[in-house]
MILOSE-961592 format. One record per residue (C-alpha): residue in one letter; y, z, x. Coordinates in steps of 0.001 Angstrom, whole numbers, plus 500000, padded with zeros to 6 digits. Example, Ala and Ser with C-alpha at 12.3 -4.5 7.8 and 13.67 -1.06 7.14 Angstrom:
REM residues 2
A495500507800512300;S498940507140513670;
***
This chain:
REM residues 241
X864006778376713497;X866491777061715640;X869975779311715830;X873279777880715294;X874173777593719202;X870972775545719634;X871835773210716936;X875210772487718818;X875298769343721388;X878588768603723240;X878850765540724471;X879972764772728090;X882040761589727424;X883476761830730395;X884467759830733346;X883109761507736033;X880682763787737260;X883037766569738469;X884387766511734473;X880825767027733721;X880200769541735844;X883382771598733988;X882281771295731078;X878508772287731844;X880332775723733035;X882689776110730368;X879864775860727810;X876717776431728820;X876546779869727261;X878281777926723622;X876514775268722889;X872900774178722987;X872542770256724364;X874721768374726271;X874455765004725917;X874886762104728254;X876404758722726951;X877536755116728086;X880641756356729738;X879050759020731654;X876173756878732872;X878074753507733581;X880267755626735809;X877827757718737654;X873972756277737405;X870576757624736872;X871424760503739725;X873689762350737205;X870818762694734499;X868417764458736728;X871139766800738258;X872602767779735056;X868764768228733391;X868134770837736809;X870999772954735735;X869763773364732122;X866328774428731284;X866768772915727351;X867149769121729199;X869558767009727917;X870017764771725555;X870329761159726474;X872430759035724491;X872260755265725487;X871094753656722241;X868780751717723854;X868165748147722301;X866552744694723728;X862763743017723567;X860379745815723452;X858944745056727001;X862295745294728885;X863305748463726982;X859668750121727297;X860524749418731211;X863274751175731043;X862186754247728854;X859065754897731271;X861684755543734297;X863923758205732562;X863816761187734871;X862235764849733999;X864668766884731950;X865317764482729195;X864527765959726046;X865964763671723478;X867182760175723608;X868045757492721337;X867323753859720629;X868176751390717565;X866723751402714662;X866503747540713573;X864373746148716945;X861466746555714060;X858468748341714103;X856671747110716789;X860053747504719158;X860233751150718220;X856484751669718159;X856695750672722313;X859737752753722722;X857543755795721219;X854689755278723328;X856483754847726731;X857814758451726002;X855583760321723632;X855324763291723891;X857530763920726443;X860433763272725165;X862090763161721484;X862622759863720294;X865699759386717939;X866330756199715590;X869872755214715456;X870197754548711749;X873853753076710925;X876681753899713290;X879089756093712290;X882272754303713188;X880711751490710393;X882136751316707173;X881708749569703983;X883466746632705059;X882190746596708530;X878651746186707323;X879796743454704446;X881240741344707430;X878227741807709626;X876184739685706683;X874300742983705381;X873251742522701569;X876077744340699386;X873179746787697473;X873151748152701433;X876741747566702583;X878273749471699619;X876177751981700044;X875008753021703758;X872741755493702670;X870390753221701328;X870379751461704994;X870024754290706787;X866930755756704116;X865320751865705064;X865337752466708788;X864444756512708625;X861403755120707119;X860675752595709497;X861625755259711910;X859103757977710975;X856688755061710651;X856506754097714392;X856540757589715338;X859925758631715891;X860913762226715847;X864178761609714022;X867498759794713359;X870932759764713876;X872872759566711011;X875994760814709425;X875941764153707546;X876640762485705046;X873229761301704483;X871456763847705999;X870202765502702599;X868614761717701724;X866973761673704391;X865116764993704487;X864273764920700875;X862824761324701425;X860922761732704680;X861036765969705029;X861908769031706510;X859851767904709804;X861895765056710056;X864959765801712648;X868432764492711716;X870898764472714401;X874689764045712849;X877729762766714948;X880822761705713683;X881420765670713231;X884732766366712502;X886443770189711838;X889093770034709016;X891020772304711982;X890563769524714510;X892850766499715260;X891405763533716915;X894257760759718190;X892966757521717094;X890097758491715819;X887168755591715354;X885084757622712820;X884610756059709348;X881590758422707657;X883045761652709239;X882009765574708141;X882539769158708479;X879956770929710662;X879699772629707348;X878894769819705101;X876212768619707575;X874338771396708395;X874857772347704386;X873242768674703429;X870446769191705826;X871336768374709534;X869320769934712314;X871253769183715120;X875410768424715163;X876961766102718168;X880527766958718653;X882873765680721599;X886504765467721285;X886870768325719009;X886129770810721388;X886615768662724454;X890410767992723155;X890791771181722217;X893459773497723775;X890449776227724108;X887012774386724302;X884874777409723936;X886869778698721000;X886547775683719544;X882742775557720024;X882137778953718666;X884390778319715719;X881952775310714980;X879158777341715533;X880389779758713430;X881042777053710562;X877407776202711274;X875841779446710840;X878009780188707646;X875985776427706161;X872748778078707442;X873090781203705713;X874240779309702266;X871593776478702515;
***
């Protein structure tokens, strides 16, 4: 069973490598992932994945969301370098998209299903053209691509906490869900772009295995006192789930 540190993953939205680097430092010992995004990657290549993924025997978790034509992104996936140990692509490329995703990694690395984003809301997904019965209520979305998800072979999804108990009792235990969009009621994020946000509480509580969390801690006047306090909400949901 995985502790509460190991269900932590800080994300290094960062600039720049050398802000990277920091944080690796400053939390390595807190947390149990760090994840690489957009930002990160756009600003320092490929290079940065396989230096970070040296420093830290658990890998790291690649967050690029990949989505195109199954050939172009299988390309891709077959060129990610050692040390990846989860990564993410989108859910609604079909079955056979995620099927070639799956089987340009497995089982090397952990492929996650991004269900719905969790900066969407209601009205978001209304104006993108999505039928009400699924717009009104996102859960129902994201249960429709976990299943198409655990279909193709995926190891998981990301999704918000919020549906995090949906998903397990639909699909099971086995089934990883990976929750961003975590926010501590003792946090305060300027301009914040979340719409489906949680506690770390409520998501490990409804069923989360793993919790992304950025600018709380990374805002935070003490990052690693902010990391164990969410660690510390975390292991009070373990011990009450």
């Amino acid at each position: 069973m995985l502790s509460a540190k190991e269900r932590l993953i800080f994300a290094l939205d960062v600039p720049k490598s050398e802000d990277a680097w920091h944080y690796l430092r400053l939390l390595k010992e807190e947390v149990g992932l760090f994840k690489v995004g957009l930002e990160l990657f756009m600003a320092e290549g490929p290079q940065v994945l396989g230096e970070l993924a040296a420093a830290l025997p658990g890998g790291i978790f690649l967050d690029l969301k990949f989505h195109d034509i199954p050939a172009t992104v299988q390309g891709a996936l077959g060129r990610l370098p050692q040390g990846v140990a989860m990564t993410t692509v989108h859910s609604d490329q079909g079955l056979r998209g995620l099927k070639a995703m799956v089987q340009a990694l497995s089982p090397r690395v952990k492929v996650l299903a991004v269900t719905v984003l969790t900066s969407l809301s209601s009205n978001d997904l209304l104006s993108l053209g999505y039928d009400p019965q699924y717009a009104q209520d996102p859960t129902r979305l994201v249960l429709l691509r976990a299943r198409l998800a655990r279909e193709a072979g995926c190891r998981g999804v990301i999704c918000s906490g919020r549906e995090a108990r949906a998903v397990k009792d639909a699909l099971g235990e086995d089934f990883l869900v990976v929750s961003p969009g975590i926010r501590p009621a003792w946090a305060l994020v300027p301009g914040d772009d979340q719409q489906r946000p949680v506690t770390p509480y409520e998501a490990i509580k409804n069923g989360a295995d793993y919790l992304v969390v950025g600018r709380p801690i990374r805002q935070a006047p003490d990052p690693v006192a902010a990391a164990r306090q969410t660690v510390a909400e975390i292991e009070k949901a373990l011990a009450e789930r």
